[in-house]
Residue, then its C-alpha position, 0 to 999 in steps of 0.5 A: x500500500x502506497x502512503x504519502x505525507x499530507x502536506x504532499x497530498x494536499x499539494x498535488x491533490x489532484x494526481x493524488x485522487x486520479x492516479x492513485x486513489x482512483x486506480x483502486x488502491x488504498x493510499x495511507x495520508x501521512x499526518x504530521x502528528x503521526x495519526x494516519x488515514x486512509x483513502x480508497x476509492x468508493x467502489x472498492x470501500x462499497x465492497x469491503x463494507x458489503x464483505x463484512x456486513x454479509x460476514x456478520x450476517x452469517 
């Protein structure tokens, strides 16, 4: 998984969501605090969500 500081993904924001975000792949964001998101891409984050919820139903 890729991850990137934030002042960088602020800046180039732009490339950030087009080629990284949007090929699928989770992109960690850095903080400056240390503390870390994650960005993924909304089909991929509907998929994982809908795994888990049919897991917890069974």
């Amino acid at each position: 998984m890729k991850s990137i500081h934030y002042t960088d993904a602020r800046d180039k924001q732009a490339r950030v969501l087009d080629d990284d975000v949007a090929n699928g792949e989770p992109l960690i964001i850095i903080q400056r605090s240390g503390k870390s998101v994650i960005f993924v891409a909304a089909e991929p984050y509907e998929d994982m969500t809908k795994v888990e919820s049919e897991a917890d139903y069974h």
